[in-house]
KEGUMAR-709123 format. One record per residue: residue in three letters; x, y, z of N, C-alpha, C, O in turn. Coordinates in nm, 3 decimals, padded with zeros to 5 digits. Example, Ala and Ser with C-alpha at 12.3 -4.5 7.8 and 13.67 -1.06 7.14 Angstrom:
! KEGUMAR-709123
  aa  n.east n.north    n.up ca.east ca.north   ca.up  c.east c.north    c.up  o.east o.north    o.up
 ala  01.319 -00.569  00.780  01.230  -00.450  00.780  01.320 -00.330  00.780  01.424 -00.332  00.846
 ser  01.285 -00.225  00.708  01.367  -00.106  00.714  01.290  00.003  00.787  01.341  00.114  00.804
//
This chain:
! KEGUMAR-709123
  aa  n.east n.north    n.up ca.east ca.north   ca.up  c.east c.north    c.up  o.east o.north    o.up
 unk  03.005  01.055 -03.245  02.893   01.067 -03.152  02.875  00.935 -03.077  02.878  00.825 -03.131
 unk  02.857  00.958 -02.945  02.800   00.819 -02.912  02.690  00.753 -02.893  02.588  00.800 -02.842
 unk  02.709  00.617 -02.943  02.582   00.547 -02.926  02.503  00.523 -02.788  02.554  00.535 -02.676
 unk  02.362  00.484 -02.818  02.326   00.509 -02.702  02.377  00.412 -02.565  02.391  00.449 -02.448
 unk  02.401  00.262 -02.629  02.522   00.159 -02.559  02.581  00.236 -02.438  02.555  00.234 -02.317
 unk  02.678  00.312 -02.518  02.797   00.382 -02.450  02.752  00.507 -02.356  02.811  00.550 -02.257
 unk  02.654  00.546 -02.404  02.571   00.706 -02.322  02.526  00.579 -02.182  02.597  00.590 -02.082
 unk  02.460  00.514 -02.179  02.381   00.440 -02.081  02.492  00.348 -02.014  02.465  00.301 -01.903
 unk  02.638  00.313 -02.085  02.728   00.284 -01.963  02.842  00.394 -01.917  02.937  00.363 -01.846
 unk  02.820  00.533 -01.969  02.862   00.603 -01.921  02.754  00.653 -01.753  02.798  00.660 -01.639
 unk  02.621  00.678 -01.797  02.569   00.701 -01.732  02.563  00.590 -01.568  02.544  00.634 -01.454
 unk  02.583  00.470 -01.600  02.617   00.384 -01.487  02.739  00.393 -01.467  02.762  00.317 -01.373
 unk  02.845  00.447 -01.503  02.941   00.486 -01.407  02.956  00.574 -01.326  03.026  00.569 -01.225
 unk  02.858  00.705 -01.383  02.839   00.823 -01.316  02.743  00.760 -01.156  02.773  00.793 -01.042
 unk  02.617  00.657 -01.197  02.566   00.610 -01.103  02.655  00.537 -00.978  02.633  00.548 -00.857
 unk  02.761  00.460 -01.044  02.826   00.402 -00.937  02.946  00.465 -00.860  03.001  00.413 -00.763
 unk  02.981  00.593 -00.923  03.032   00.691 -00.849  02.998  00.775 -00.721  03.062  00.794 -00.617
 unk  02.854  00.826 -00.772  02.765   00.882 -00.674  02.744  00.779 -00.541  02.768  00.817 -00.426
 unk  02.696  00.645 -00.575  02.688   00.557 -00.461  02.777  00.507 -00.376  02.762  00.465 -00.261
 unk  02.897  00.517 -00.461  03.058   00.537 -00.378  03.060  00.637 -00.305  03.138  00.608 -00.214
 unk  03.009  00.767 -00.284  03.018   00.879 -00.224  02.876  00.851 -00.129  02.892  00.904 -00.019
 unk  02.807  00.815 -00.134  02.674   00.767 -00.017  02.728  00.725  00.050  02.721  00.772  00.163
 unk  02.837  00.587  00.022  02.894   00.516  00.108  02.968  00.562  00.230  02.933  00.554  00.348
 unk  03.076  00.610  00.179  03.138   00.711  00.226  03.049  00.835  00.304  03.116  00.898  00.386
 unk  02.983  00.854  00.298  02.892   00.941  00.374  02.830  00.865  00.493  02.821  00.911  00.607
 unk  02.793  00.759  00.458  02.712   00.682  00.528  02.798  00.662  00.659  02.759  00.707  00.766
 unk  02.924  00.586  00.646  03.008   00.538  00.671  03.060  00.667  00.816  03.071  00.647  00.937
 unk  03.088  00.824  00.717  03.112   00.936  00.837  03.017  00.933  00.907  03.045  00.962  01.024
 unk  02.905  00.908  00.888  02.795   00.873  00.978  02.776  00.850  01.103  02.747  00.912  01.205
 unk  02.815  00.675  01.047  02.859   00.602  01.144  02.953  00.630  01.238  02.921  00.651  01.355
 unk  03.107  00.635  01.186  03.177   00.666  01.259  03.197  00.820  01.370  03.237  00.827  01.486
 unk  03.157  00.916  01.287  03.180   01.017  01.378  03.020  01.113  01.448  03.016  01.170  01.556
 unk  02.937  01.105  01.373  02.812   01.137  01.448  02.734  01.035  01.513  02.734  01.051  01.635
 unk  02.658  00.924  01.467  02.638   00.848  01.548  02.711  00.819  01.634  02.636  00.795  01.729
 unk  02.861  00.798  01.680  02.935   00.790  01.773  02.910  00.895  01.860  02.843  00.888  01.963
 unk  02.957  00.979  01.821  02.928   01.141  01.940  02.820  01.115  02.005  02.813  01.077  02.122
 unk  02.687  01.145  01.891  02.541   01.120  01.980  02.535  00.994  02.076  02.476  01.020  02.181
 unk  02.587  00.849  02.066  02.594   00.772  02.134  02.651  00.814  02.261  02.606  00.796  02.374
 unk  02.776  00.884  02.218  02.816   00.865  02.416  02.765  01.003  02.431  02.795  01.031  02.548
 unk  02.701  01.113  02.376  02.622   01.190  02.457  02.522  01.113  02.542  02.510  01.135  02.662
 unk  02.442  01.012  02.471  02.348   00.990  02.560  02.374  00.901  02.651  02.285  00.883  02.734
 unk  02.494  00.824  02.662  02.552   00.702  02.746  02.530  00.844  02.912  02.461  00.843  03.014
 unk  02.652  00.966  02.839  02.633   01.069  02.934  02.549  01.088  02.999  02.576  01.061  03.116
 unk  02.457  01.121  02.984  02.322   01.210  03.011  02.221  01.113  03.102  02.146  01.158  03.188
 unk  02.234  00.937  03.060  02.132   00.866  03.114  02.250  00.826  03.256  02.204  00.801  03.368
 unk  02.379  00.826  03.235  02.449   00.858  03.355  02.416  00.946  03.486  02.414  00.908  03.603
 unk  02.392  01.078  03.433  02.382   01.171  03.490  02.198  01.138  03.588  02.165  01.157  03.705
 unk  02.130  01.093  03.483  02.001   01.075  03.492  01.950  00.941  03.590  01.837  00.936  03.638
 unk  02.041  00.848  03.609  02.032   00.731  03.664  02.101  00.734  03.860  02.106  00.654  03.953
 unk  02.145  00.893  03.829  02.192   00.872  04.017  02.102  00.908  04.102  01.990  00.952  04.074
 unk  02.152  00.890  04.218  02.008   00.916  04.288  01.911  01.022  04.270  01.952  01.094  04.179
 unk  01.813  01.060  04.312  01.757   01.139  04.314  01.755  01.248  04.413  01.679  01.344  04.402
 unk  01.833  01.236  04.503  01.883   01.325  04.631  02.073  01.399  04.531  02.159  01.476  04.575
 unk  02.069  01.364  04.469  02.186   01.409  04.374  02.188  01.520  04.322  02.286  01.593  04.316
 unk  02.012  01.559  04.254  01.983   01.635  04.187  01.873  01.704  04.208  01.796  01.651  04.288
 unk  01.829  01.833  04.151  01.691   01.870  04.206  01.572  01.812  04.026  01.618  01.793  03.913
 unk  01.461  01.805  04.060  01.374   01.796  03.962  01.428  01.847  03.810  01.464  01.824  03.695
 unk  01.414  01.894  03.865  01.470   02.040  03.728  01.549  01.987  03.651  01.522  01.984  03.531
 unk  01.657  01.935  03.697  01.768   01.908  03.618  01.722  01.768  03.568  01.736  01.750  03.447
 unk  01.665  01.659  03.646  01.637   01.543  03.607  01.511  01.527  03.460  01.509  01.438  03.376
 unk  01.416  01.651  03.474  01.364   01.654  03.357  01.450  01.724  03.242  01.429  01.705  03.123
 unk  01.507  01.771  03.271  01.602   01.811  03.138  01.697  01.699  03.082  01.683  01.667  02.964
 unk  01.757  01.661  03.129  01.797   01.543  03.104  01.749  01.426  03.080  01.826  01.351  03.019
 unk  01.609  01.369  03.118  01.518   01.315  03.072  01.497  01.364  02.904  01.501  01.294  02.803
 unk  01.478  01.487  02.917  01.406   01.538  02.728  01.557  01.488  02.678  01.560  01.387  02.608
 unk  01.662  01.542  02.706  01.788   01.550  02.662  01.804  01.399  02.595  01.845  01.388  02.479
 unk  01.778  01.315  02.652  01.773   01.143  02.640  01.761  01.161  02.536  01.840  01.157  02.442
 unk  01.562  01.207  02.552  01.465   01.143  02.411  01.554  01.205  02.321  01.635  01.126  02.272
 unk  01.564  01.333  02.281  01.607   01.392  02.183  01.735  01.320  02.099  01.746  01.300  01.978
 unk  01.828  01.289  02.210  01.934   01.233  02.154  01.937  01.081  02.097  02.025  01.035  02.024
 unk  01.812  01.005  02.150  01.774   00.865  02.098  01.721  00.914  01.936  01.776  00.874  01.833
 unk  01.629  00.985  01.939  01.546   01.034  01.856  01.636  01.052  01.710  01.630  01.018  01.592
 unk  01.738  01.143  01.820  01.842   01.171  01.668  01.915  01.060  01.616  01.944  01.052  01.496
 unk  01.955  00.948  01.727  02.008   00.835  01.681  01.948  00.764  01.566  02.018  00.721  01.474
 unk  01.768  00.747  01.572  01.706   00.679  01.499  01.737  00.762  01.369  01.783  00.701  01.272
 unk  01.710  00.928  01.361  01.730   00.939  01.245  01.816  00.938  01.172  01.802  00.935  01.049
 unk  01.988  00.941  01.270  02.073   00.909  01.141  02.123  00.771  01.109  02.219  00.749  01.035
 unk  02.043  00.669  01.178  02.046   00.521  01.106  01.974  00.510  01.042  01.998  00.424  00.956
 unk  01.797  00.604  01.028  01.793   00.586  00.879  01.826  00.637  00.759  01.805  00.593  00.647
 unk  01.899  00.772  00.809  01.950   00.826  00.684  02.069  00.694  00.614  02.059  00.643  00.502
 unk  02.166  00.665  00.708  02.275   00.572  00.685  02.215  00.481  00.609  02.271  00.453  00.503
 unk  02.073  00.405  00.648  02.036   00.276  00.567  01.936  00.353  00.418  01.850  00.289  00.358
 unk  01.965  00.457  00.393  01.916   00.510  00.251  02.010  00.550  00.208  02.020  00.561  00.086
 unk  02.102  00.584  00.285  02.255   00.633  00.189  02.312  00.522  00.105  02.349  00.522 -00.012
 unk  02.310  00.398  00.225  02.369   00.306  00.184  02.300  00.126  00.278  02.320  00.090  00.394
 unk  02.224  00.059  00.169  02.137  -00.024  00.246  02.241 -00.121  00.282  02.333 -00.143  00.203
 unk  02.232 -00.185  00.401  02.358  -00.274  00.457  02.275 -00.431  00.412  02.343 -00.533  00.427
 unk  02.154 -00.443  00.368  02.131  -00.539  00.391  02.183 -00.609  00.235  02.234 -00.719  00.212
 unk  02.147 -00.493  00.139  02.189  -00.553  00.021  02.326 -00.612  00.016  02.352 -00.725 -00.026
 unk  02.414 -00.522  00.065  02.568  -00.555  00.117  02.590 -00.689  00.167  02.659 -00.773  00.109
 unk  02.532 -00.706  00.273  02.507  -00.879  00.408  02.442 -00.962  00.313  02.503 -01.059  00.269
 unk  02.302 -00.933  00.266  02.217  -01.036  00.230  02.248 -01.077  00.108  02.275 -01.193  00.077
 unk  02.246 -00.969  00.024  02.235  -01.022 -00.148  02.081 -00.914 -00.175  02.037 -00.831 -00.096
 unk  02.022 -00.953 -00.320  01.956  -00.868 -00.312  01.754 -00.877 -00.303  01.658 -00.803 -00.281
 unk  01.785 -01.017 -00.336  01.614  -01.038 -00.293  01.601 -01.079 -00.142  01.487 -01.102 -00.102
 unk  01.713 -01.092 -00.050  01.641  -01.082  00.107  01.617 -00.927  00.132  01.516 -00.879  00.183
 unk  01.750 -00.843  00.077  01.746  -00.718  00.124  01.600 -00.675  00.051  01.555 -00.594  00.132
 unk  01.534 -00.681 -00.022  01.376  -00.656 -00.078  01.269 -00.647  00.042  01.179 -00.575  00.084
 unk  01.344 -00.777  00.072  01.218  -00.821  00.151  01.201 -00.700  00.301  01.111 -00.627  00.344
 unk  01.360 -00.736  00.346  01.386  -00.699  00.443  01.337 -00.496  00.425  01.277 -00.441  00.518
 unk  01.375 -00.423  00.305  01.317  -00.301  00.300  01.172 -00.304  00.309  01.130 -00.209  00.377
 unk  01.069 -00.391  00.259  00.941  -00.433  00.284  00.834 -00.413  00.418  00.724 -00.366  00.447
 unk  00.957 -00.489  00.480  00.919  -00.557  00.658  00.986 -00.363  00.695  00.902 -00.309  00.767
 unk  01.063 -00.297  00.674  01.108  -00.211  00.758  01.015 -00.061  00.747  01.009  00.030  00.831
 unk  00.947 -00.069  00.618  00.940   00.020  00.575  00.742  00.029  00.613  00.667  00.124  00.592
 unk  00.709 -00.109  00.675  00.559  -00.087  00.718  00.618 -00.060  00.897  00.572  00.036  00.960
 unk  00.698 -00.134  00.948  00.757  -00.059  01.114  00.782  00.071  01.107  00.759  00.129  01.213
 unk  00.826  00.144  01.012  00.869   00.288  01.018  00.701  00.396  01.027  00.679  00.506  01.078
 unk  00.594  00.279  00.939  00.482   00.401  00.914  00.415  00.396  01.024  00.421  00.299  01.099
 unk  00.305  00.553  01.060  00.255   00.596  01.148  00.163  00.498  01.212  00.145  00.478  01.332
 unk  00.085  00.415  01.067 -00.014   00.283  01.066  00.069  00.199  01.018  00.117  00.235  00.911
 unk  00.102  00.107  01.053  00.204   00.008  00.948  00.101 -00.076  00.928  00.000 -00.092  00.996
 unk  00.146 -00.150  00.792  00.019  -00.187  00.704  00.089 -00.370  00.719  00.204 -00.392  00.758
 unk  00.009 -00.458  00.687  00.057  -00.588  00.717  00.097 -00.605  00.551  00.047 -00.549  00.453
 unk  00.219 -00.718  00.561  00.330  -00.734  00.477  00.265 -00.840  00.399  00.151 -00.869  00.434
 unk  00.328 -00.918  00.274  00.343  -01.029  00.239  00.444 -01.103  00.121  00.384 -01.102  00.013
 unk  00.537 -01.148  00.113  00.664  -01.151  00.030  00.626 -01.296  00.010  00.585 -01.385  00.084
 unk  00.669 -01.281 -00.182  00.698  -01.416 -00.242  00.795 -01.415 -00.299  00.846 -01.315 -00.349
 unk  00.846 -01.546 -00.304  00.974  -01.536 -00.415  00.990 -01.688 -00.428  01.080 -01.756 -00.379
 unk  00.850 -01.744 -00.527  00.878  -01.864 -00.580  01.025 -01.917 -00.591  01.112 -01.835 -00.621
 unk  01.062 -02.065 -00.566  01.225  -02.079 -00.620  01.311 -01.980 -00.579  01.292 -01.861 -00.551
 unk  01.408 -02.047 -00.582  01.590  -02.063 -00.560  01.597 -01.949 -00.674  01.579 -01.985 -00.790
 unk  01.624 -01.798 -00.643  01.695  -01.691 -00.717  01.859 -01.651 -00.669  01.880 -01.562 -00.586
 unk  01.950 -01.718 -00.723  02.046  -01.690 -00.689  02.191 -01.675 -00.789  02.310 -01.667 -00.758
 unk  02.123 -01.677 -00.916  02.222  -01.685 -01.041  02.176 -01.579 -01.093  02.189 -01.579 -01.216
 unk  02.130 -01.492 -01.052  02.123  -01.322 -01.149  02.291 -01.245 -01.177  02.375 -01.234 -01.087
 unk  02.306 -01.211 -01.282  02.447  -01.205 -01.358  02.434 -00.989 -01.336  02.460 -00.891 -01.406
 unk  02.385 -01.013 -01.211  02.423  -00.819 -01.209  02.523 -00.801 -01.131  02.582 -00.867 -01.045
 unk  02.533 -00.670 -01.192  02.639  -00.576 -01.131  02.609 -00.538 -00.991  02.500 -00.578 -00.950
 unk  02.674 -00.477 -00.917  02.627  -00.411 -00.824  02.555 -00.348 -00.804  02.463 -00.363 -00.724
 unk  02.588 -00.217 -00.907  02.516  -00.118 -00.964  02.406 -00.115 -00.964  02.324 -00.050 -00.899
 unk  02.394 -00.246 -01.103  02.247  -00.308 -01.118  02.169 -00.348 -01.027  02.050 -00.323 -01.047
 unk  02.206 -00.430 -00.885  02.153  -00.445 -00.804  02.069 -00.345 -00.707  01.963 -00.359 -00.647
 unk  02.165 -00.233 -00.718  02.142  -00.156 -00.618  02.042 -00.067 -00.719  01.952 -00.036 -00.642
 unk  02.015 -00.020 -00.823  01.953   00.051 -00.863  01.777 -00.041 -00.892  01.676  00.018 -00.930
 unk  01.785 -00.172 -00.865  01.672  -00.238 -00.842  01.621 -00.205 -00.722  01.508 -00.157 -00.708
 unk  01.697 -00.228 -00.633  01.655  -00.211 -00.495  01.612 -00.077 -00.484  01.526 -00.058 -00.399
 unk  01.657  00.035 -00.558  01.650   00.143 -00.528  01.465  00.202 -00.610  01.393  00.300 -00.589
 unk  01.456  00.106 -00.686  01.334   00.166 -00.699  01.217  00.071 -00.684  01.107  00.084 -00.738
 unk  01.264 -00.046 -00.588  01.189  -00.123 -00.516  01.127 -00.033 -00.381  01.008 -00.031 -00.351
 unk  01.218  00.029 -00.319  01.205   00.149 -00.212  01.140  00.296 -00.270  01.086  00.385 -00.205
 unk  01.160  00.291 -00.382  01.091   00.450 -00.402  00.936  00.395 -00.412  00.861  00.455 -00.335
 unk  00.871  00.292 -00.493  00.781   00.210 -00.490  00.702  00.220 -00.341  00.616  00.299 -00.300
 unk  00.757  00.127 -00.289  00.737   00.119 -00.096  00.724  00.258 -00.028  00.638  00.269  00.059
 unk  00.797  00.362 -00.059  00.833   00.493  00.001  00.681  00.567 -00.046  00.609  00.636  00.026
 unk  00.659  00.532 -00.186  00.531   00.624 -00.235  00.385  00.542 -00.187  00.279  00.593 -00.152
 unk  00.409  00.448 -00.195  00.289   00.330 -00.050  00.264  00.434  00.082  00.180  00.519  00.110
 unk  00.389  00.376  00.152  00.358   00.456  00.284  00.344  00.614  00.333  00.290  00.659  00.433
 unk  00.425  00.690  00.207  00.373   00.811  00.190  00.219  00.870  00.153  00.165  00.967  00.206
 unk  00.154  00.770  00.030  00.028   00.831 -00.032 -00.080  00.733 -00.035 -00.196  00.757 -00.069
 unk -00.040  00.636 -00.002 -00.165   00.503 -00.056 -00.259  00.487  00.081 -00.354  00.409  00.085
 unk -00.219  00.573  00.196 -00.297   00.486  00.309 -00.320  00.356  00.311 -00.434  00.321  00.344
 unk -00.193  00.226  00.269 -00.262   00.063  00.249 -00.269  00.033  00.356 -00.214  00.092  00.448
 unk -00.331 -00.055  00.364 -00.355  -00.156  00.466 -00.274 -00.294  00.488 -00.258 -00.372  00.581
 unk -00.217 -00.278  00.302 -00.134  -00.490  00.293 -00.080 -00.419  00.173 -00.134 -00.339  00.096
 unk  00.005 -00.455  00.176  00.099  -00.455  00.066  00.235 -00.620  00.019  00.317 -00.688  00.080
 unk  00.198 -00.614 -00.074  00.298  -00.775 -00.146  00.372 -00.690 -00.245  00.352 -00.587 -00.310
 unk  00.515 -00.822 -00.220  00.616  -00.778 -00.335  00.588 -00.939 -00.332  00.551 -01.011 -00.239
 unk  00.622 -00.970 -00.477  00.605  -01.133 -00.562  00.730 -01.106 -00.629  00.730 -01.019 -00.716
 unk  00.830 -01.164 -00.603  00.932  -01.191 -00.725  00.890 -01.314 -00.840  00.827 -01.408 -00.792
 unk  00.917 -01.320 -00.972  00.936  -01.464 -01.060  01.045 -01.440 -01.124  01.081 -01.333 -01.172
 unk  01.090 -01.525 -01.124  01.207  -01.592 -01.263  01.102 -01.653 -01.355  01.011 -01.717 -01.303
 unk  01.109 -01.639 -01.491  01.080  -01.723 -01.576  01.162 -01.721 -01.710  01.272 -01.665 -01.717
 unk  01.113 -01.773 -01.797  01.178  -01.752 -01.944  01.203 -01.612 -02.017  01.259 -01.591 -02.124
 unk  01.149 -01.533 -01.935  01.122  -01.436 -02.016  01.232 -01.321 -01.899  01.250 -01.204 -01.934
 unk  01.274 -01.356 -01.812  01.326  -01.247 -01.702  01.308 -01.240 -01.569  01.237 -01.332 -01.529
 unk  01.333 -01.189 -01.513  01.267  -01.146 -01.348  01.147 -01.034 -01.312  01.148 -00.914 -01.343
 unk  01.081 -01.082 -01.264  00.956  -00.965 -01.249  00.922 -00.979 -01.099  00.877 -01.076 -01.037
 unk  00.958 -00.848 -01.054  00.903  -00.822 -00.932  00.769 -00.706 -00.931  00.737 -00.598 -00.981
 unk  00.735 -00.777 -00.868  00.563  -00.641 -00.863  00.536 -00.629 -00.716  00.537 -00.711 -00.624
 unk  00.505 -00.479 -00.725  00.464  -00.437 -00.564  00.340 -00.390 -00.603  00.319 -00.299 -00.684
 unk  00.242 -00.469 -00.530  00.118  -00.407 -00.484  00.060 -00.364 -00.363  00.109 -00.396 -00.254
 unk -00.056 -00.283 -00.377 -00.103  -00.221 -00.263 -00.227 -00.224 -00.262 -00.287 -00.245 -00.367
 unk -00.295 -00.206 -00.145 -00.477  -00.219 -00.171 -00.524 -00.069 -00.082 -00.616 -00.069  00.000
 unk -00.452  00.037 -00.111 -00.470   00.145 -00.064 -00.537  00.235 -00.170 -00.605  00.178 -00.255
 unk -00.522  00.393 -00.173 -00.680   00.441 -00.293 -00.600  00.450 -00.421 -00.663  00.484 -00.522
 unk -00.485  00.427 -00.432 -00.482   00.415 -00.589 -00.422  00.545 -00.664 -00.427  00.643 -00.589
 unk -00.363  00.577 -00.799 -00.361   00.649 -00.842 -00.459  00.719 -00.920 -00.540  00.677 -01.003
 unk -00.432  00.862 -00.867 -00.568   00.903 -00.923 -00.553  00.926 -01.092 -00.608  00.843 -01.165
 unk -00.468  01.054 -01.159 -00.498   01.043 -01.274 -00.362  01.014 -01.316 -00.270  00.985 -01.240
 unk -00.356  01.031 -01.510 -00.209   00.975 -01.530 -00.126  01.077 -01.497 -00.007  01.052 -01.482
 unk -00.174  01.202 -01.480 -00.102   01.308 -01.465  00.022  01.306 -01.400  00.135  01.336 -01.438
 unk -00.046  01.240 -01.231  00.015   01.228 -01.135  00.197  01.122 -01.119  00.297  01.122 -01.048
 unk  00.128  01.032 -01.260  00.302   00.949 -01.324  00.405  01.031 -01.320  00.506  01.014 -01.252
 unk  00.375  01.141 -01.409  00.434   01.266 -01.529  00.494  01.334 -01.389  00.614  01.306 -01.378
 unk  00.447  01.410 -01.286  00.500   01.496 -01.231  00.531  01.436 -01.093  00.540  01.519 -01.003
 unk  00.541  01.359 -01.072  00.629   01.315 -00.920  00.706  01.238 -00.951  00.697  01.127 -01.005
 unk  00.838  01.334 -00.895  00.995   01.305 -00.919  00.972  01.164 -00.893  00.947  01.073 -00.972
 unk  00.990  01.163 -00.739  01.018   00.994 -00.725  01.009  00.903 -00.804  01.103  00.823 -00.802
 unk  00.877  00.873 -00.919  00.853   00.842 -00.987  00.925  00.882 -01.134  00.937  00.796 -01.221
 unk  00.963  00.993 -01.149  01.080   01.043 -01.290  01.222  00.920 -01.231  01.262  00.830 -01.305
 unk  01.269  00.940 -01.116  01.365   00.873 -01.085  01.351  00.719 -01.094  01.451  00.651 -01.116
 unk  01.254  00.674 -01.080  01.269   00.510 -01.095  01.248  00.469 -01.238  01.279  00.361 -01.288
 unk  01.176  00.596 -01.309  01.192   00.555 -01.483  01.325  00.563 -01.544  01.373  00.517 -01.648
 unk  01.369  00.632 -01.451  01.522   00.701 -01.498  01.644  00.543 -01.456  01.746  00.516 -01.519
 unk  01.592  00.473 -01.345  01.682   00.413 -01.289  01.608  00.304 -01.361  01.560  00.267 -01.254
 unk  01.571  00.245 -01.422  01.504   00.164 -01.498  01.588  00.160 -01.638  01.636  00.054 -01.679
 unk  01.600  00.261 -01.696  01.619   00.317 -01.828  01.733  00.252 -01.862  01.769  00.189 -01.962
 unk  01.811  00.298 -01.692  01.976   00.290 -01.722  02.012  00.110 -01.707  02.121  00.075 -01.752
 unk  01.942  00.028 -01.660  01.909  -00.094 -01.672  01.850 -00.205 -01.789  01.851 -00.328 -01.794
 unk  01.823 -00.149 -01.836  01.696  -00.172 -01.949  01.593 -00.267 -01.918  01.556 -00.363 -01.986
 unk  01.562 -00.238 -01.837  01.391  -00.270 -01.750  01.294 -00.215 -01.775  01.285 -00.093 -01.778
 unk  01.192 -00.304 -01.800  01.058  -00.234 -01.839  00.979 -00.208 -01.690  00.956 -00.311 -01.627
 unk  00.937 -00.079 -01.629  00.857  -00.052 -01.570  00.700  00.001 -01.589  00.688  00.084 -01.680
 unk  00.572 -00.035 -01.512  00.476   00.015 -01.550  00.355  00.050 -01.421  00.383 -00.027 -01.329
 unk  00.286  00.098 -01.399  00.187   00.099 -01.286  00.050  00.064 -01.373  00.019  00.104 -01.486
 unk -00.015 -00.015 -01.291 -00.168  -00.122 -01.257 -00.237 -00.048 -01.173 -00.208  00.014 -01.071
 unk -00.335 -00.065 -01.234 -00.465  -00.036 -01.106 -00.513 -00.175 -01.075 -00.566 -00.255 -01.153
 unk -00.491 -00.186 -00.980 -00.549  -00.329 -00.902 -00.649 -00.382 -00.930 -00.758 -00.330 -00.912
 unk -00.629 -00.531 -00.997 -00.775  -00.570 -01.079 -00.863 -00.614 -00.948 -00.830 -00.694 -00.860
 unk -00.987 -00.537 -00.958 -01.105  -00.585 -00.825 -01.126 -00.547 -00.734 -01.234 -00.561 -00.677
 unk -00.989 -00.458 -00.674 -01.018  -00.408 -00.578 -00.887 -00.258 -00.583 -00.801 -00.247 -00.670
 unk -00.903 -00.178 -00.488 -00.885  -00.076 -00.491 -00.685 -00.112 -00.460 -00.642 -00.218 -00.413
 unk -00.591  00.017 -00.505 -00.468  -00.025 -00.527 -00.409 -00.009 -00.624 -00.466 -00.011 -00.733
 unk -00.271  00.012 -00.610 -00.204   00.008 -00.735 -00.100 -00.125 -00.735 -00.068 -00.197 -00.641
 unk -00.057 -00.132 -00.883  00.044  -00.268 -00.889  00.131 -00.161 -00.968  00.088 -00.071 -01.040
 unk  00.295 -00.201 -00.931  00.407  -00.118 -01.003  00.472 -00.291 -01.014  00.490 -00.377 -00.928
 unk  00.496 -00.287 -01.176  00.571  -00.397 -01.186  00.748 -00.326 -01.265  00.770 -00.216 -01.316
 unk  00.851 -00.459 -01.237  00.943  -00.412 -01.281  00.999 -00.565 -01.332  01.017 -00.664 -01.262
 unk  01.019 -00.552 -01.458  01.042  -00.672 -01.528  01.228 -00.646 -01.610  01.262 -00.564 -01.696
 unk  01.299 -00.735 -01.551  01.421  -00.733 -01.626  01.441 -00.845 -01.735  01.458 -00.961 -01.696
 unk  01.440 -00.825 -01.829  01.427  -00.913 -01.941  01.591 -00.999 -01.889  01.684 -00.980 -01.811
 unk  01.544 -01.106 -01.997  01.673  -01.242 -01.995  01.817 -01.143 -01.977  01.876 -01.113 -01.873
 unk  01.847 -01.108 -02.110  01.952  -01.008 -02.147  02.023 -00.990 -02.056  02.127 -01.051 -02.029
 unk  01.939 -00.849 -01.961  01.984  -00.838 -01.869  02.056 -00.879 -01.746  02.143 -00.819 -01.683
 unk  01.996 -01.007 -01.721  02.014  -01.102 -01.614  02.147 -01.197 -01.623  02.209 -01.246 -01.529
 unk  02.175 -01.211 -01.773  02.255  -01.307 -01.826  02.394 -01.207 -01.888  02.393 -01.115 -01.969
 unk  02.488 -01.257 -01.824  02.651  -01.194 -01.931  02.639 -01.224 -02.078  02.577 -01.312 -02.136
 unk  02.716 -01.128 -02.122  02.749  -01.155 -02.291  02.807 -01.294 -02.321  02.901 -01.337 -02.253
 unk  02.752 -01.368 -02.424  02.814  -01.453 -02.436  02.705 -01.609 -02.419  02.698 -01.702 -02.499
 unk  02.626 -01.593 -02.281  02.523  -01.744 -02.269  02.406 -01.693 -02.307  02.306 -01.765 -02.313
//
């Protein structure tokens, strides 16, 4: 039978398989739909940019909508691409890419809520995997995603620390808060970041904001983790 060791690095291989296949998705993305839609609309604002004795009305508002639509679609499959597969973690490493999902993810909302990022000290000797990285990030964003989905905030902070004890990043919000515990138990998003936690061995937990209204989701990776076998 196997131990649980071996169940939980089986299970991160299965994880880093799947994200190999995002990639790759991401990637057809890029290359063959975003491409198409691009020179559709290179087309169309062609068509749209000649004179106006060229064409009658008619056609110039259709091609006008034709634009939006096709910009429109552009935006959405760069953000599907940057959830398939975040480029920044890739470029940056993984506490700019934090930040940077932070800053993107209050521009995307209907109200975008004002930001604020800490990250006491020089973090740049964390001993993770990729994997590991990416499955931090990944429920740094489900975190952020359930903000701008349900919290109505107004400000939201991510605080990274290093200390003796691990890395702890906490996202707070000063929006209405969770209502009961119920609400932990049955929203996936939330099954998934316990789940992506698990496979890490990170302790996750949600706060009600001492004083004022809000929730705090902290995610603490003990030493262990941070450090290879062996120091």
């Amino acid at each position: 039978m196997n131990t649980q060791g071996e169940l939980i690095d089986g299970l991160l291989q299965f994880v880093t398989l799947a994200e190999g296949e995002r990639k790759l998705l991401a990637a057809d993305l890029h290359d063959q739909t975003l491409s198409d839609l691009r020179e559709l609309a290179r087309l169309a604002r062609r068509l749209f940019e000649k004179p106006e004795d060229a064409m009658n009305q008619e056609v110039r508002n259709g091609l006008a909508k034709l634009i939006f639509g096709l910009e429109a679609a552009m935006d959405e499959v760069r953000r599907a691409m940057e959830n398939l597969s975040p480029s920044a973690l890739d470029t940056l490493g993984l506490i700019p890419a934090i930040e940077s999902c932070l800053t993107r993810t209050s521009q995307s909302c209907e109200r975008p809520f004002l930001t604020r990022f800490a990250c006491p000290g020089k973090i740049d000797d964390l001993e993770l995997t990729d994997t590991e990285q990416l499955l931090v990030y990944r429920i740094v964003q489900e975190a952020l995603n359930n903000i701008s989905k349900h919290a109505s905030a107004r400000f939201v902070e991510i605080v990274i620390i290093r200390d003796s004890d691990g890395l702890l990043i906490r996202v707070s919000d000063d929006g209405r808060g969770m209502t009961v515990s119920g609400d932990l138990r049955r929203a996936r998003g939330i099954d998934n970041m316990r789940y992506r936690a698990r496979l890490i061995g990170a302790e996750l937990t949600w706060l009600r904001a001492t004083g004022r209204r809000g929730t705090v989701v902290e995610l603490r990776l003990p030493m262990e983790v941070l450090m290879p076998e062996g120091q």
